[in-house]
Structure formats: C-alpha cells, structure tokens
C-alpha positions as CSV (number, residue, x, y, z in Angstrom):
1,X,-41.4,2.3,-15.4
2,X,-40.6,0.5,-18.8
3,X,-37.4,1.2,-20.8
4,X,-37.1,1.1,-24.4
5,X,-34.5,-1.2,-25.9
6,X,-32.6,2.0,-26.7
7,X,-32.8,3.1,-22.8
8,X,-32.0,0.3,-21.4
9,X,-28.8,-0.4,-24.7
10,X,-27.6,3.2,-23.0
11,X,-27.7,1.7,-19.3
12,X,-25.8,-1.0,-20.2
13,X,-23.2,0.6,-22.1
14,X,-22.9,3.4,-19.6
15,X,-22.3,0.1,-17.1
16,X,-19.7,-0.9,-19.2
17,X,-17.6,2.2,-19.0
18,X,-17.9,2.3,-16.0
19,X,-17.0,-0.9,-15.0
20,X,-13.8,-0.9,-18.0
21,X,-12.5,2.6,-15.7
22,X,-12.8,0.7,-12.9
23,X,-10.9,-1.9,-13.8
24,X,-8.2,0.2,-15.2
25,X,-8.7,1.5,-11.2
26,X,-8.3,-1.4,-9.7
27,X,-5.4,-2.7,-12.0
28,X,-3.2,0.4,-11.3
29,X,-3.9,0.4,-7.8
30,X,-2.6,-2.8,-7.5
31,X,0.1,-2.1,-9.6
32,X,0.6,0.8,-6.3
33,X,0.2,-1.9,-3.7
34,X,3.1,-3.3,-5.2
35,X,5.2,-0.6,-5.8
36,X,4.9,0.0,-2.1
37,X,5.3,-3.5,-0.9
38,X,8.5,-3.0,-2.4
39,X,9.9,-0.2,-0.9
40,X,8.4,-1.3,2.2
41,X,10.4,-4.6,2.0
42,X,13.4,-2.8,1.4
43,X,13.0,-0.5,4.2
44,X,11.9,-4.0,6.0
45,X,15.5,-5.5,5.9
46,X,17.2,-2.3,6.6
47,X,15.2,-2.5,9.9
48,X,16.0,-6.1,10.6
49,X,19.9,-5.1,10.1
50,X,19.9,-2.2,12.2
51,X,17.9,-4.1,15.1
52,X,20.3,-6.8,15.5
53,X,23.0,-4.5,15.2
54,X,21.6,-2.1,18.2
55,X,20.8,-5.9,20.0
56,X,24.8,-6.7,19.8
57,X,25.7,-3.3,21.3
58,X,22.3,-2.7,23.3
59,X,25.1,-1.6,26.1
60,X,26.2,1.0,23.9
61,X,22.6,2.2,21.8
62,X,22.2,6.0,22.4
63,X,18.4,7.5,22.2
64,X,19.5,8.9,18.4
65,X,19.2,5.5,17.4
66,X,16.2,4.3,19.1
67,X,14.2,7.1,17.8
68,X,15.5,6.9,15.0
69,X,14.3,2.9,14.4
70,X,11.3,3.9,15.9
71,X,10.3,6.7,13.2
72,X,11.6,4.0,10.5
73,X,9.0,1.1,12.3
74,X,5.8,3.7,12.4
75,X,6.9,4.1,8.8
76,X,6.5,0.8,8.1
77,X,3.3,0.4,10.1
78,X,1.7,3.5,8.3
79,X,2.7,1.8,4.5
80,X,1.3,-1.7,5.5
81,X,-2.0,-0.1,6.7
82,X,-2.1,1.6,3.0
83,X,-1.3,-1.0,1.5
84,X,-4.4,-3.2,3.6
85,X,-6.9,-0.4,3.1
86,X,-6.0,-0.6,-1.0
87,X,-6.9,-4.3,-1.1
C-alpha cells in the first residue's frame, strides 16, 4: 500500500515520540539502577562487617544472627537481579 508524504510525515513523527519517551524511560530507569546499586552497596558493606564479626566469634554466633544475615544476603540477591533484569 502507498503512503502519502503526509502519512508517512505522521509515521515518522509518531516514531519520534515514541522513541523521545523511551528515552526519557530508559534514562530514568537507569537513573533507578543507580539509586539501587547504591543502597545495595551500602547494605553490601554492612554485610561484609557483620560476617567477619560473626567469623571472629563463630563460637559464640546464636541462630538470631544467622537468620538474620541471611534475610539481609537474599536481600541483596533479590536487588542485584533487579538491577540485571533493568539493564
């Protein structure tokens, strides 16, 4: 099927807005990934300090703390799979 010029000017210029909004999409989501990888490095090091610290008294580390670190690592696993499945 032919297009006038005038059809196919509205195709394009519908492309266009589309493709500007997704942009604006991609932009903020990224601007999300990084908000996240933030917190999730913060939450990161907090980890790091609390596992050596229950390795230097692993003779005294009740199951409160082990759960605990463990809801803290799924956490973290959960946050870096959103973060993969935004980029």
């Amino acid at each position: 099927m032919a297009h006038s010029l005038d059809q196919l000017q509205k195709i394009a210029d519908d492309l266009k807005r589309q493709r500007d909004e997704l942009q604006v999409k991609l932009h903020l989501a990224k601007a999300d990934a990084r908000d996240e990888w933030a917190k999730l490095e913060a939450q990161w090091e907090e980890v790091k300090t609390k596992m050596e610290a229950v390795r230097k008294e692993a003779s005294h580390t009740t199951d409160s703390v082990s759960t605990g670190l463990g809801l803290v690592l799924d956490e973290l696993k959960k946050g870096y799979d959103s973060i993969r499945k935004t980029l």
